[in-house]
C-alpha positions as a LaTeX table, in Angstrom:
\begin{tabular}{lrrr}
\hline
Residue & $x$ (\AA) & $y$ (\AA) & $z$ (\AA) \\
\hline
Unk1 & 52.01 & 96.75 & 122.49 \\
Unk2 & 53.96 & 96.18 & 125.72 \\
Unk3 & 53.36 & 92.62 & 125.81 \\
Unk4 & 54.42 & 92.26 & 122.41 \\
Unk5 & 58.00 & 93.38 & 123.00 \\
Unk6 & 59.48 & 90.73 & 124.65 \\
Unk7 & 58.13 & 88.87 & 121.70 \\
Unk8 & 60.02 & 91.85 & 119.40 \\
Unk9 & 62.79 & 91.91 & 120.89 \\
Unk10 & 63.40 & 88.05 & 121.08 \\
Unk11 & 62.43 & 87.48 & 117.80 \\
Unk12 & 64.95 & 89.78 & 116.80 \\
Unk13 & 67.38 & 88.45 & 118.87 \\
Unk14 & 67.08 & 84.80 & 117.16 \\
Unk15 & 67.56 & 86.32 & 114.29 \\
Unk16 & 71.13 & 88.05 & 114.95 \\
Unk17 & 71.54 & 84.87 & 116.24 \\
Unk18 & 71.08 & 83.12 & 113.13 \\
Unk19 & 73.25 & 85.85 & 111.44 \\
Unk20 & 75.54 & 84.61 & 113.61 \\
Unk21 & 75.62 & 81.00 & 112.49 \\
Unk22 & 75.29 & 82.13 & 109.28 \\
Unk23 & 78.48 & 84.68 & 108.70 \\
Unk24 & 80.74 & 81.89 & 111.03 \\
Unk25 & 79.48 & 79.13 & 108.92 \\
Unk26 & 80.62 & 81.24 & 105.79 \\
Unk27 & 83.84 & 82.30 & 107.25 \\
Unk28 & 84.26 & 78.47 & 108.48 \\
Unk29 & 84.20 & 77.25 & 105.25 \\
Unk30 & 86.03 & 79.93 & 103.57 \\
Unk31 & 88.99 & 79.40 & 105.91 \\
Unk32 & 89.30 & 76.04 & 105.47 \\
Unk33 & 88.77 & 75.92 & 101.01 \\
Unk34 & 91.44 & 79.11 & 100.89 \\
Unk35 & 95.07 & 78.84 & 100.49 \\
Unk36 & 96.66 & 80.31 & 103.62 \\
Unk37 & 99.68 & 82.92 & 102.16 \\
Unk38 & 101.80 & 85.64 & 103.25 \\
Unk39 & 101.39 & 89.02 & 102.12 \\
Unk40 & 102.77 & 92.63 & 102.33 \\
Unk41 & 101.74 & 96.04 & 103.01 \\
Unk42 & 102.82 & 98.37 & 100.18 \\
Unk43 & 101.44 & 101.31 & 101.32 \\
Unk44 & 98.44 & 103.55 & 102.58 \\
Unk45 & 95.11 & 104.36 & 100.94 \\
Unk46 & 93.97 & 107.87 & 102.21 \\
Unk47 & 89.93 & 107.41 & 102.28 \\
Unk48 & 87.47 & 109.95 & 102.69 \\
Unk49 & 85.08 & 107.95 & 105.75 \\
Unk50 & 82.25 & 110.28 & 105.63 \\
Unk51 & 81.60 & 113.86 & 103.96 \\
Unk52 & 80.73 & 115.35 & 107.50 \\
Unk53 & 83.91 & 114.90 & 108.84 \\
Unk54 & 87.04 & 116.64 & 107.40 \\
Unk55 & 89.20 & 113.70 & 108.45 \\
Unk56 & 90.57 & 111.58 & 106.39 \\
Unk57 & 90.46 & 107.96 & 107.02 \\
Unk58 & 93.69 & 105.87 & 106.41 \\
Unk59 & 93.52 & 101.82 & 105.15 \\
Unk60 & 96.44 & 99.69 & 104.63 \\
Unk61 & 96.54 & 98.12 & 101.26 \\
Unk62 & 98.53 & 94.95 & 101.23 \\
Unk63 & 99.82 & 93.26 & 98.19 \\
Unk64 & 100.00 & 89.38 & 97.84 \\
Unk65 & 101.03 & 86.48 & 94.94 \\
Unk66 & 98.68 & 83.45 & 93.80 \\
Unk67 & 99.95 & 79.83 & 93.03 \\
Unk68 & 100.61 & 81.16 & 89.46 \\
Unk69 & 103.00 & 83.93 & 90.56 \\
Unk70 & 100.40 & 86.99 & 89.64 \\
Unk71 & 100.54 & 89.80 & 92.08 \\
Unk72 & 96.62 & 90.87 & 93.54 \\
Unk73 & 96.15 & 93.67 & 96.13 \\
Unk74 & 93.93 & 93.49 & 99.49 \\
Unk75 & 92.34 & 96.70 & 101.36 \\
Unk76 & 92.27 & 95.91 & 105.16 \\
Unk77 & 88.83 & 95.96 & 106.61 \\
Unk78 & 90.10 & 98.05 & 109.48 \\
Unk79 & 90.85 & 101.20 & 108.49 \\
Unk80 & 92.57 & 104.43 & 111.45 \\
Unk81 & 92.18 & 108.33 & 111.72 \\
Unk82 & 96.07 & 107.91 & 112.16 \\
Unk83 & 98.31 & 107.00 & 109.31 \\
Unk84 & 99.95 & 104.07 & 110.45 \\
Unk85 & 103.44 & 104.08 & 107.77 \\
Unk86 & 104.64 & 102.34 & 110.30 \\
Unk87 & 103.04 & 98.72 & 108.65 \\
Unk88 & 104.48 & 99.74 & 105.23 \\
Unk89 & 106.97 & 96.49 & 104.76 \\
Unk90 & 105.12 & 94.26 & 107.35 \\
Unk91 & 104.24 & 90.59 & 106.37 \\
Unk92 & 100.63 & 89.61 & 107.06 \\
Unk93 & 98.51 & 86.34 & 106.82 \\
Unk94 & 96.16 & 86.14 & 104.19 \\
Unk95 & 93.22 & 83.43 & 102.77 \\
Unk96 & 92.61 & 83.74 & 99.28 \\
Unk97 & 90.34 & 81.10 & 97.19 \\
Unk98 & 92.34 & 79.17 & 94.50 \\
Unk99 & 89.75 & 79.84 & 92.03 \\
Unk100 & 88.96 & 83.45 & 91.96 \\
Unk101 & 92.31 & 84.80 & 93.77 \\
Unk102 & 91.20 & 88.14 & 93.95 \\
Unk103 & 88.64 & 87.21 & 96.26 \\
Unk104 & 90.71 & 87.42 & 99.98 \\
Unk105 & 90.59 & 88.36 & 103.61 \\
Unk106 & 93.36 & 89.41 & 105.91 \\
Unk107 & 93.83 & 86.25 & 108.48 \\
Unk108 & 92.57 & 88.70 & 111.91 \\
Unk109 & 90.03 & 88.36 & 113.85 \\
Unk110 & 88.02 & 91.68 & 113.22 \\
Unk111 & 88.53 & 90.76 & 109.22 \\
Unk112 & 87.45 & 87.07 & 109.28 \\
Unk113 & 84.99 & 86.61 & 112.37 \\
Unk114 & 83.78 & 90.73 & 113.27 \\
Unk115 & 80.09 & 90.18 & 110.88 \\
Unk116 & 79.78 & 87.17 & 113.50 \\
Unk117 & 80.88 & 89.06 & 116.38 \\
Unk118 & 79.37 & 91.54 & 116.17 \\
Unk119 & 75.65 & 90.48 & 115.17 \\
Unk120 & 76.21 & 87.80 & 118.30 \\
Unk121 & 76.77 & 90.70 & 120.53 \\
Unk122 & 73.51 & 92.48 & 119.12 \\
Unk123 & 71.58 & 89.18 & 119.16 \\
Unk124 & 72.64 & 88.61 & 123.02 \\
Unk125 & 71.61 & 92.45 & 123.82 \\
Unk126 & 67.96 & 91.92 & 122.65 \\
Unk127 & 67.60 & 87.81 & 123.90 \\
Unk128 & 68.32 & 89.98 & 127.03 \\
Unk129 & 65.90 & 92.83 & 126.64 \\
Unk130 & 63.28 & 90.04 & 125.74 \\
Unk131 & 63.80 & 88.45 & 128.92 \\
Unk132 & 63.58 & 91.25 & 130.92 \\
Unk133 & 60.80 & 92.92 & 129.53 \\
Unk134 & 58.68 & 89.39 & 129.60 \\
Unk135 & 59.73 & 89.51 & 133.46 \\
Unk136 & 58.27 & 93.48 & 133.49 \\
Unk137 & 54.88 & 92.71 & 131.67 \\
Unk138 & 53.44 & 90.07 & 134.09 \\
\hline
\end{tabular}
């Protein structure tokens, strides 16, 4: 079983690697087949994150207009333990697809690129632990 890790553990490496390819690929093409608009934060949804915790978790809801003039809303990915009212009224960047407007994404980087991000930092952690533990088993 030992000498299998490295194996393991690059194997699933490669594979948050192609996750990685995958969701920037996605993202890629999304970005650039969107129409790029501005949109506003109306106000603050009040979300329960988990039922352990008694805190309430706070999302800004922002509220944008397609190329016909119809008004669509968009919960930010990133959501606070602290209210932030201070956003209420804000402008922010949005992509939305001209065919299905209700389908958009904030313009940041956590809301367009943090799946690809994140599984790249997970995919370098274990090509890593594969290389060390290959180095360990001979």
């Amino acid at each position: 079983m030992k000498k299998q890790l490295p194996y393991l553990f690059g194997l699933i490496g490669l594979v948050c690697l192609g996750l990685t390819f995958f969701f920037a690929y996605t993202q890629y093409q999304f970005t650039h087949s969107a129409i790029l608009t501005n949109a506003v934060y109306t106000h603050i949804d009040k979300i329960q994150s988990n039922q352990n915790t008694k805190n309430p978790a706070y999302q800004p809801v922002a509220t944008y207009k397609d190329q016909e003039g119809n008004e669509h809303t968009i919960n930010s990915l990133v959501t606070s333990y602290n209210p932030q009212d201070d956003l209420i009224g804000k402008e922010v960047k949005i992509y939305f697809e001209a065919a299905n407007p209700s389908k958009a994404v904030i313009a940041g980087i956590w809301n367009l690129w943090g799946a690809s991000i994140t599984f790249l930092i997970i995919s370098i952690i274990f090509l890593i632990a594969g290389y060390y533990t290959s180095k360990q088993t001979v």
